[in-house]
Backbone bond lengths (Angstrom), bond angles and torsions (degrees), N, CA, C in turn:
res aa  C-N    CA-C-N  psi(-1)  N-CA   C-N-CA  omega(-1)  CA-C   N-CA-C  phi
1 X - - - 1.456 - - 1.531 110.15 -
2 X 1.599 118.70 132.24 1.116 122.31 176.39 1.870 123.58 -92.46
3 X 1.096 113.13 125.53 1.502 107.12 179.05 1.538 125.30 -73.11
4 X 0.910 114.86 157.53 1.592 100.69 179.25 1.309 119.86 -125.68
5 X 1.555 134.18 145.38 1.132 135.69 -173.66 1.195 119.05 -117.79
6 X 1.900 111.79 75.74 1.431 113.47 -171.63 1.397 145.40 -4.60
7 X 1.550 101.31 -68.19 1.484 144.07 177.21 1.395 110.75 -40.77
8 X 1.578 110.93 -68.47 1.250 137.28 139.33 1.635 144.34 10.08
9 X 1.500 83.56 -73.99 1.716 119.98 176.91 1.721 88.08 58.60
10 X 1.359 96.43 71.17 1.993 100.97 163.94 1.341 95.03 -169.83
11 X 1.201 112.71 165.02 1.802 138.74 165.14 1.330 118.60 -99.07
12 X 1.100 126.20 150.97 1.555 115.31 169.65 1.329 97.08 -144.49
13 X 1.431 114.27 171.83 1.390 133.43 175.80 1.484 107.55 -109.42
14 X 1.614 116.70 106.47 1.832 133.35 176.05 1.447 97.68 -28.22
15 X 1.076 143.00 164.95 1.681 163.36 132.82 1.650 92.89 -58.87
16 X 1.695 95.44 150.07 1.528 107.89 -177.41 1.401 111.84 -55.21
17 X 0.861 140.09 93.98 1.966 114.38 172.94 1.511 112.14 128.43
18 X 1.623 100.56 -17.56 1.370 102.73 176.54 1.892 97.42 68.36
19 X 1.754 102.00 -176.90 1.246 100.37 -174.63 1.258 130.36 80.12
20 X 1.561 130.82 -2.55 1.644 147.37 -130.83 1.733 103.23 -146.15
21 X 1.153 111.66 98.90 1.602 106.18 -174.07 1.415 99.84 -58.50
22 X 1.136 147.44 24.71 1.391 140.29 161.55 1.326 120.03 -144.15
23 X 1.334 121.94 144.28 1.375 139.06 162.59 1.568 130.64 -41.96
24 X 1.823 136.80 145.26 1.453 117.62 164.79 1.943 116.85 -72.50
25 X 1.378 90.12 -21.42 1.379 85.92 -175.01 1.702 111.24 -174.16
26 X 1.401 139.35 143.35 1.005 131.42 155.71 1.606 130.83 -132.18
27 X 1.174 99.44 172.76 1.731 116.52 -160.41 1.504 117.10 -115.65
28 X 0.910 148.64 130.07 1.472 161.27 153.17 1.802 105.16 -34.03
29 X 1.077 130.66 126.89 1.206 138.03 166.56 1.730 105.15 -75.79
30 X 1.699 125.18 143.58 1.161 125.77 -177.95 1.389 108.41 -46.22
31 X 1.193 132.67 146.83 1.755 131.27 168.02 1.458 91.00 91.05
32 X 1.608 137.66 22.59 1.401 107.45 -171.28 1.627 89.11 -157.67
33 X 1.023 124.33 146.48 1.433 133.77 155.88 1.858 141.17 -126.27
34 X 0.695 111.73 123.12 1.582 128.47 -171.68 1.615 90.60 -60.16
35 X 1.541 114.33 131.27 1.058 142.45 -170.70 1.901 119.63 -128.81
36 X 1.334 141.65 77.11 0.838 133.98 -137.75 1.812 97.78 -112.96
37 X 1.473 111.51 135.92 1.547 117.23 -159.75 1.597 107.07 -129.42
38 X 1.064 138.09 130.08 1.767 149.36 174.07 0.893 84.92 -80.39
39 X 1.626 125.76 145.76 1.606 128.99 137.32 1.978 111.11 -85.73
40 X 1.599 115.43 130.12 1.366 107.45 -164.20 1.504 112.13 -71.35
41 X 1.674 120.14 6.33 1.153 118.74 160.19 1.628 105.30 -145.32
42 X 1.345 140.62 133.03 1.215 133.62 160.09 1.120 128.25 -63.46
43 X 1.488 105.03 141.28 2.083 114.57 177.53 1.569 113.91 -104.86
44 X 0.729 88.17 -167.96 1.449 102.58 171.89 1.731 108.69 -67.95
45 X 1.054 125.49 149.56 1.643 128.15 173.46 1.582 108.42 -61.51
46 X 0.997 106.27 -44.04 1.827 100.01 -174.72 0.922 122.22 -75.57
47 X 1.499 125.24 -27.10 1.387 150.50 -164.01 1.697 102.88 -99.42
48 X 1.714 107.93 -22.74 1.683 110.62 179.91 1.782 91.49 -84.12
49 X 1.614 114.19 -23.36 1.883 100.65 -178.49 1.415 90.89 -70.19
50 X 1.379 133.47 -48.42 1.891 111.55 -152.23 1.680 85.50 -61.42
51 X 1.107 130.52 -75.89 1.107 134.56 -172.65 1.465 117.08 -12.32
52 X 1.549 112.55 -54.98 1.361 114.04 175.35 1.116 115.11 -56.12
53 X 1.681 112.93 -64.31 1.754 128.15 165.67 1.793 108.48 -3.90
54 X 1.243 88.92 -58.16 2.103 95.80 -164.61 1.383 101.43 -69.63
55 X 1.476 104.69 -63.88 1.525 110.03 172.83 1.427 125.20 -23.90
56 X 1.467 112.55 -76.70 1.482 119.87 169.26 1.584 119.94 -39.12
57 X 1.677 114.71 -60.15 1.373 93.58 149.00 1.218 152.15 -22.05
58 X 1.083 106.84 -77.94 1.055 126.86 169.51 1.777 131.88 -20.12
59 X 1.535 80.47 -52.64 2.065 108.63 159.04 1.615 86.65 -70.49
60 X 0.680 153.01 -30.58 1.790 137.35 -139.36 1.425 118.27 42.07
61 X 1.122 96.53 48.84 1.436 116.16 155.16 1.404 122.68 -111.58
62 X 1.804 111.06 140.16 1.539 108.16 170.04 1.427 133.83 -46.72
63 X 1.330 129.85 163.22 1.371 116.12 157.20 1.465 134.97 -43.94
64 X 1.403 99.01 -52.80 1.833 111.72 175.13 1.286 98.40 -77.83
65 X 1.032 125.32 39.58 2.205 121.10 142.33 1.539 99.64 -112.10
66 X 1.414 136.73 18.12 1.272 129.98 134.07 1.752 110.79 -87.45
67 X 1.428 106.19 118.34 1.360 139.55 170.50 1.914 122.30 -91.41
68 X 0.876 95.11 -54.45 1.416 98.82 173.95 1.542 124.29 -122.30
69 X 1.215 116.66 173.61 1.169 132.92 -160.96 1.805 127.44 -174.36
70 X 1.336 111.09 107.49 1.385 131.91 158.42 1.355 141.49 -59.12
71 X 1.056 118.36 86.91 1.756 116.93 -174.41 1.964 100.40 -93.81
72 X 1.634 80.72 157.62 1.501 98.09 155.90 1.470 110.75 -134.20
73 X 1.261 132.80 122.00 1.597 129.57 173.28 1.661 109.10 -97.85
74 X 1.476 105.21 152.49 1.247 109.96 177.50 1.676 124.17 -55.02
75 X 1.460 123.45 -48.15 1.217 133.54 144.73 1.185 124.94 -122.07
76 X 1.334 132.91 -179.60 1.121 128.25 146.83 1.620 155.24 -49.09
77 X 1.732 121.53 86.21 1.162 112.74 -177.53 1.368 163.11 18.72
78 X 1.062 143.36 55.92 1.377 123.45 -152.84 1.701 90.01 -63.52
79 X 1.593 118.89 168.91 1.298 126.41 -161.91 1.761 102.27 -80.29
80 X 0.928 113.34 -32.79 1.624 112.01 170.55 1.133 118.17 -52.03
81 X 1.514 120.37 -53.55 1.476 142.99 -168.73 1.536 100.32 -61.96
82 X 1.169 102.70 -46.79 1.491 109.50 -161.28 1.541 117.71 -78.09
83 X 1.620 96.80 -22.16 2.110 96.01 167.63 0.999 94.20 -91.05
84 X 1.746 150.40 7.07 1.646 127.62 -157.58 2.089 73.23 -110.17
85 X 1.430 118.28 -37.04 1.477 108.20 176.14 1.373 112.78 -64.85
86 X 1.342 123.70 -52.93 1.480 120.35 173.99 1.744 113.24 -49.67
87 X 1.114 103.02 -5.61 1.932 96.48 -161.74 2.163 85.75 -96.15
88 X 1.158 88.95 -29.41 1.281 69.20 174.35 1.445 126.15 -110.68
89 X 1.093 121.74 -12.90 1.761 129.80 138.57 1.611 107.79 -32.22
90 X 0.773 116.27 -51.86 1.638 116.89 -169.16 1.408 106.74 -78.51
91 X 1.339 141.86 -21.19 1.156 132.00 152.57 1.322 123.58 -88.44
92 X 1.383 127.03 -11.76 1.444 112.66 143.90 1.941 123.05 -55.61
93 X 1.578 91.99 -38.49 1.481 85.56 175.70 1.681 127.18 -77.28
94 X 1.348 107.36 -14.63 1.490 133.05 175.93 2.057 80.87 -55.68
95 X 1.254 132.33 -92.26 1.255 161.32 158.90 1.529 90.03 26.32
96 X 1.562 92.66 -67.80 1.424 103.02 -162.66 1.879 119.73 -85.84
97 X 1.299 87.82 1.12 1.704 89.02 -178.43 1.790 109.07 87.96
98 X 1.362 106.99 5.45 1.194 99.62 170.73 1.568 138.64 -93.66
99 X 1.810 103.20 -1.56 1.316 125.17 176.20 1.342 126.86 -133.85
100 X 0.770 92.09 89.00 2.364 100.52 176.25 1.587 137.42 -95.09
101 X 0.974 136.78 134.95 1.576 115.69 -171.33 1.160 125.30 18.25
102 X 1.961 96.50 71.68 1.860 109.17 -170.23 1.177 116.65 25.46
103 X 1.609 125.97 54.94 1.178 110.99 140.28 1.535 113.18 -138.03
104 X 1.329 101.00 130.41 1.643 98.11 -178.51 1.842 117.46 -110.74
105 X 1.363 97.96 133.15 1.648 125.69 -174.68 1.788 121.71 -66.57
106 X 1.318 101.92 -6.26 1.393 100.42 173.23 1.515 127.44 -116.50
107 X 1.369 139.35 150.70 1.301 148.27 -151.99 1.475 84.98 -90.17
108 X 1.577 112.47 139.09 1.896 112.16 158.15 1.242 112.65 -149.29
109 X 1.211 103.76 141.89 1.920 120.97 172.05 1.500 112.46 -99.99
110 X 1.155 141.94 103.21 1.579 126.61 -175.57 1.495 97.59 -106.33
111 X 1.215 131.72 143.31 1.808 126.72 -172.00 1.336 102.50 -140.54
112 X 1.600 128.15 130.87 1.392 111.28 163.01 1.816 114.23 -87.24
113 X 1.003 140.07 112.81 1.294 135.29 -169.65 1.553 85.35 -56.76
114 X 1.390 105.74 155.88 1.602 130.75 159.35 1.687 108.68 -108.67
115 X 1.402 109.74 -13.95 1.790 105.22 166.78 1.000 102.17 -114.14
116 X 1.799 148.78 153.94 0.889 127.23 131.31 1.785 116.10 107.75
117 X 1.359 107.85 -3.96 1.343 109.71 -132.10 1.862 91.78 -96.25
118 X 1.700 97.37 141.43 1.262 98.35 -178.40 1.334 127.38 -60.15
119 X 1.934 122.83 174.07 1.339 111.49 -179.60 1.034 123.92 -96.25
120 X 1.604 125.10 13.78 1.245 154.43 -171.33 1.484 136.87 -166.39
121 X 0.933 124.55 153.18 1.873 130.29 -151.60 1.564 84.31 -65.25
122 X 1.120 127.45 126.02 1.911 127.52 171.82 1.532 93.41 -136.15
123 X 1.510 101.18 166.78 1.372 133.51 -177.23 1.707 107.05 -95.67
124 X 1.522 131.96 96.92 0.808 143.74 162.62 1.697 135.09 -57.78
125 X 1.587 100.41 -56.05 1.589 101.12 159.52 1.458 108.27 -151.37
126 X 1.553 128.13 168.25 1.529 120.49 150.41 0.825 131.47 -131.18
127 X 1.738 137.41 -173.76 1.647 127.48 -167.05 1.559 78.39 -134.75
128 X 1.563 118.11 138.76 1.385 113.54 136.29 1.799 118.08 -139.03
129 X 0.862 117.09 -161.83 1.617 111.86 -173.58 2.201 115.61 -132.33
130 X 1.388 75.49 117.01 1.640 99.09 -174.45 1.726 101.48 -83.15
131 X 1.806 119.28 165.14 1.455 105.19 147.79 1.176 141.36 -90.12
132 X 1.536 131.31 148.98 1.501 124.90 -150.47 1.456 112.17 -159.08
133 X 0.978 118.61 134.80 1.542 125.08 -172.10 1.468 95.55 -85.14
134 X 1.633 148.56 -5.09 0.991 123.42 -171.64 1.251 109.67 -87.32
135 X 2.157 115.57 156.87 1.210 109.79 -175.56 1.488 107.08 -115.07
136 X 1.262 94.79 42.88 1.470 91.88 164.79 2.003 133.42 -107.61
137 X 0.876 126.35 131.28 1.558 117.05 -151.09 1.800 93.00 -59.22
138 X 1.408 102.55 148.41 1.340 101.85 153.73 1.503 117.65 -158.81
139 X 1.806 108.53 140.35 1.387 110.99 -147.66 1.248 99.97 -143.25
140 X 1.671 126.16 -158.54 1.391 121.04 -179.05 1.729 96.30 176.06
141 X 1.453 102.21 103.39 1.632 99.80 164.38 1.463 130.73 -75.10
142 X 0.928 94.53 154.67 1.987 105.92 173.11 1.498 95.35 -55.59
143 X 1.501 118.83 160.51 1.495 132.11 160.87 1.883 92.27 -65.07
144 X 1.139 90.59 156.88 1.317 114.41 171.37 1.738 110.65 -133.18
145 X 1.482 105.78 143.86 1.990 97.86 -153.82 1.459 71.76 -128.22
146 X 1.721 115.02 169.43 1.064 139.60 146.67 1.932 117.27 -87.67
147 X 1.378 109.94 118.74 1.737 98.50 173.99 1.132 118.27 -91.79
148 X 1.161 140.69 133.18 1.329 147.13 160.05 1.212 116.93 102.03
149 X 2.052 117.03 146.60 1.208 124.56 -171.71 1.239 126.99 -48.98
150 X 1.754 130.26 -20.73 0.944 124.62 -146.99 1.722 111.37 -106.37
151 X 1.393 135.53 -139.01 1.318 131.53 150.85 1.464 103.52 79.86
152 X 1.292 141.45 -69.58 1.550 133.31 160.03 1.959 69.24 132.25
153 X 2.007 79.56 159.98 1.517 105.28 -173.89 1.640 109.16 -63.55
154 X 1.822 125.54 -14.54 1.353 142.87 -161.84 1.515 94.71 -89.59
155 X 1.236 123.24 -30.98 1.584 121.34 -149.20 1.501 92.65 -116.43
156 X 1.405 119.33 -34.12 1.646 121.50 165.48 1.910 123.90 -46.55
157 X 1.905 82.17 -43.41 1.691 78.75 -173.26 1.474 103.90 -95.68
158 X 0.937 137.03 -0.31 1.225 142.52 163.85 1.320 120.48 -65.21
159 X 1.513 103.28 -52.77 1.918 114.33 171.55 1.449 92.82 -37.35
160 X 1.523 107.53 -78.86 2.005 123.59 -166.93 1.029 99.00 -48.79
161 X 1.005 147.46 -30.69 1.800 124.67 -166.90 1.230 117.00 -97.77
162 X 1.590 106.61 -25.89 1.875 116.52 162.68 1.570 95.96 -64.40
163 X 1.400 147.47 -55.45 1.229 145.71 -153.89 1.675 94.68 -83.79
164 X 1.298 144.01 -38.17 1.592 105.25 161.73 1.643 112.60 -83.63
165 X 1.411 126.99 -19.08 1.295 100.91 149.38 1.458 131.04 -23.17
166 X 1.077 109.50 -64.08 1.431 118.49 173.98 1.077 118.87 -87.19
167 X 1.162 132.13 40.94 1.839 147.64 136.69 1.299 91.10 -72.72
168 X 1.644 81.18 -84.65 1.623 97.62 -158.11 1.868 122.51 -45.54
169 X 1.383 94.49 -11.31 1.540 93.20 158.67 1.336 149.91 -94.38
170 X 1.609 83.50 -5.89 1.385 116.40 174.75 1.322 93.62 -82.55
171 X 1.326 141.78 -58.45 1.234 136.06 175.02 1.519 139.77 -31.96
172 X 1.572 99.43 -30.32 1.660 139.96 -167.35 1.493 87.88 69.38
173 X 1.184 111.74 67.72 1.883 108.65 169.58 1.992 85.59 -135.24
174 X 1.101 90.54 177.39 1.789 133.16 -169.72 1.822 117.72 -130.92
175 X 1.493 107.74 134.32 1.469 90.73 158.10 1.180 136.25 -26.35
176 X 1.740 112.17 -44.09 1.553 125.27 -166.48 1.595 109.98 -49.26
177 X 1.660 110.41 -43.91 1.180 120.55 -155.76 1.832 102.99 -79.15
178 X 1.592 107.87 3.40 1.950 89.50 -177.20 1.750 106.33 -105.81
179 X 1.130 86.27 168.74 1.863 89.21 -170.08 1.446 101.25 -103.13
180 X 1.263 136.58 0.10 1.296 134.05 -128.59 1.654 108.80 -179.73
181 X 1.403 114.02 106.56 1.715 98.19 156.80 1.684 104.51 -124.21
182 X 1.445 109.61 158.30 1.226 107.09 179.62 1.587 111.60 -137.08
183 X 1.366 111.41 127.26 1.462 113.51 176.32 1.885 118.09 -91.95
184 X 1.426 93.54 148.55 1.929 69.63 -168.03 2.012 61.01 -145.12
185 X 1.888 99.61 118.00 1.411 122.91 169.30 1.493 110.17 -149.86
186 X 1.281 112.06 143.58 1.878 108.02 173.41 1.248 112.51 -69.16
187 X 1.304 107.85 -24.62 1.802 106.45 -165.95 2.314 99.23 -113.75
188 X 1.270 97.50 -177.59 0.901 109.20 173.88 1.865 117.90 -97.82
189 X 1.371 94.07 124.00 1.837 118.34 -157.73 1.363 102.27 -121.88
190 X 1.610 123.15 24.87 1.547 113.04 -158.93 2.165 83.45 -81.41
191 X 1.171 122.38 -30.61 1.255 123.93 -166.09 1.881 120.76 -48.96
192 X 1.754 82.74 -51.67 1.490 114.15 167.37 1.354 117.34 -54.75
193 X 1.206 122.89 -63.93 1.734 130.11 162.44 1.238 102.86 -44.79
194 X 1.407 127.59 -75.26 1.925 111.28 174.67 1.433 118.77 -17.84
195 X 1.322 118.04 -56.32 1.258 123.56 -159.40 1.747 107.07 -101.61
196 X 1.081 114.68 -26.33 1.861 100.81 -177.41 1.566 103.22 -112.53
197 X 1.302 119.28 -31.33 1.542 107.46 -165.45 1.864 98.70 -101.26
198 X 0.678 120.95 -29.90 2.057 126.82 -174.11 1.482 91.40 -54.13
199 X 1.672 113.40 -74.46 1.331 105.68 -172.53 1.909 131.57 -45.17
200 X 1.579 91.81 -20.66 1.739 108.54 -154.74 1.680 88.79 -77.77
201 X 1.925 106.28 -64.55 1.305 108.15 -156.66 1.731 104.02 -78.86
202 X 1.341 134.65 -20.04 1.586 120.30 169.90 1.488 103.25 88.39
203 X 1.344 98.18 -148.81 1.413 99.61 -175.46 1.614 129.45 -78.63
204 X 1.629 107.89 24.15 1.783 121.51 145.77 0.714 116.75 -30.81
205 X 1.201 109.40 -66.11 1.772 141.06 -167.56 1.609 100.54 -26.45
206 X 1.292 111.90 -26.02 1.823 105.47 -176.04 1.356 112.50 -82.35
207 X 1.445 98.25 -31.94 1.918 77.70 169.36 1.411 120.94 -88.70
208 X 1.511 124.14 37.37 1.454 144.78 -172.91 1.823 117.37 29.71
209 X 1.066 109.41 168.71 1.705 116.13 172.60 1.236 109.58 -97.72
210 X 1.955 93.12 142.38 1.867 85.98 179.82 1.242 91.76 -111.64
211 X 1.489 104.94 152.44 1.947 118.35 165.54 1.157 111.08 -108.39
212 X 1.987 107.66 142.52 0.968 88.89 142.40 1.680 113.17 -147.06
213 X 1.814 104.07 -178.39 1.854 72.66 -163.16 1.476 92.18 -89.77
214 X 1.067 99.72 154.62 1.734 122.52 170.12 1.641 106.47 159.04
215 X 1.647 92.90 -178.15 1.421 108.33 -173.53 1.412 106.71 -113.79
216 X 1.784 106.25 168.85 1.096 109.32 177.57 1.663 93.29 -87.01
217 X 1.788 104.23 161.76 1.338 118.47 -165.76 1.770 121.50 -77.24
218 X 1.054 103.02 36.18 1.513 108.34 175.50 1.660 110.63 -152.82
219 X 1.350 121.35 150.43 0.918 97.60 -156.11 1.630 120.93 -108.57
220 X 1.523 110.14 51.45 1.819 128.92 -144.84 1.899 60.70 -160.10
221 X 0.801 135.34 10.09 1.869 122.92 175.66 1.616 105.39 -112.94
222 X 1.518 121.76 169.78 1.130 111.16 151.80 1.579 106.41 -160.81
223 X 1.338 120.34 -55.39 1.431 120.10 -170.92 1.862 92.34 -87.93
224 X 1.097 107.58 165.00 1.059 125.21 177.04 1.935 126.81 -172.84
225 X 1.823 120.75 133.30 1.435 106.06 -146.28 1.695 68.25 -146.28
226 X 1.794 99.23 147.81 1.620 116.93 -174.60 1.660 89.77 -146.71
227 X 1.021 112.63 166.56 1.514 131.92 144.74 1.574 123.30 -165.21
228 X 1.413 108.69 176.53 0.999 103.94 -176.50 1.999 116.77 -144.16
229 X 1.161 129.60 -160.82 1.420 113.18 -161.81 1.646 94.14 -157.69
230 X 1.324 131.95 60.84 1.312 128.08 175.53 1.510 118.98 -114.88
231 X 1.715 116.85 173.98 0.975 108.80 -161.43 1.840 84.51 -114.42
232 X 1.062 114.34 -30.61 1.914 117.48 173.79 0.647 97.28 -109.41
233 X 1.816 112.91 143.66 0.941 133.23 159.44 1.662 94.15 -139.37
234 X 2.171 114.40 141.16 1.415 140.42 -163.11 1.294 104.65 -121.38
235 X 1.588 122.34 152.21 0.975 128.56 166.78 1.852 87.80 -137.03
236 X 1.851 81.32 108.54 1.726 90.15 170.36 1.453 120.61 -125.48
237 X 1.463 126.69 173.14 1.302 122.06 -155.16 1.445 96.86 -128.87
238 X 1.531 109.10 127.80 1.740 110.74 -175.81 1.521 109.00 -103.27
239 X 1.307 122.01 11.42 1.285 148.96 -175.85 1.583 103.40 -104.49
């Protein structure tokens, strides 16, 4: 069952367990479409919400028609660190109407780059939802990580790619329907994708996989695989 976020005009799919300032995945309500935007340089996370704030305005759209959200962290989490950051992520989203009786309405990817990687938690890209006569679904899952040392890099990406499988089926969606998959690993996994994700997603495969190197944001994490299913995609400037 999908929840819905009035305000919004989208659905999302709860996180396992509830408790999780973010969503597994969300959907565009009919009359509405998910619109997903890069910033051409990343800020800071708090400083990427004012940014949004104006933005969304700006469209004359509410706040809660931002759905998703892209992080980059400086490294990887230790697990303490990482609920004392979520504790306060979740009351920014409380703020915005995006978090209520532990449960939060928006899709998120948080990544520590292994190249490149910023010196602070920043806002990488976001999804929110405009109105639109098209009838085609459009959505955007959470990253999905592998936990723990063991299992091999073959059996890691396999776990994640069965688990947005089963988003997107929760959704009543299909590989067919994403525009986009993205791998986020330190090492090179092109072997693993040959063999667990090619066969799964079908003829996806044409709008290819993007990599990149880094880790997932905790540090008991490592591989981690997202995609998404839109018809726009922005490159905007918060500068």
């Amino acid at each position: 069952m999908l929840d819905t976020q009035p305000l919004g005009n989208y659905r999302f799919l709860s996180g396992e367990g509830g408790r999780v300032p973010f969503c597994n995945a969300v959907m565009a309500e009919p009359g509405y479409e998910i619109v997903r935007a890069t910033l051409e340089r990343s800020v800071p996370y708090q400083d990427g919400f004012k940014f949004i704030a104006d933005y969304l305005a700006g469209l004359g759209r509410p706040r809660q028609a931002l759905c998703g959200l892209e992080l980059r962290c400086a490294e990887p989490y230790t697990r303490d660190k990482f609920n004392e950051f979520n504790a306060g992520y979740a009351k920014l989203l409380e703020s915005w109407g995006l978090w209520s009786d532990g449960v939060g309405s928006t899709a998120r990817t948080n990544i520590a780059l292994t190249l490149s990687p910023p010196t602070e938690q920043v806002l990488f890209a976001f999804s929110y939802t405009i109105p639109s006569t098209t009838e085609r679904p459009t959505f955007v899952l959470s990253g999905a990580a592998a936990v723990g040392e063991g299992d091999g890099v073959r059996n890691k990406v396999a776990h994640v790619a069965s688990l947005l499988d089963e988003r997107l089926k929760a959704m009543g969606l299909g590989w067919d329907a994403t525009t986009e998959i993205v791998a986020y690993a330190p090492q090179d996994i092109e072997a693993a994708l040959r063999s667990e994700v090619l066969p799964l997603i079908g003829a996806a495969v044409l709008n290819g996989i993007r990599w990149f190197p880094s880790r997932a944001p905790v540090i008991d994490t490592e591989i981690e695989l997202g995609t998404h299913g839109v018809r726009q995609e922005l490159r905007v400037s918060a500068k």
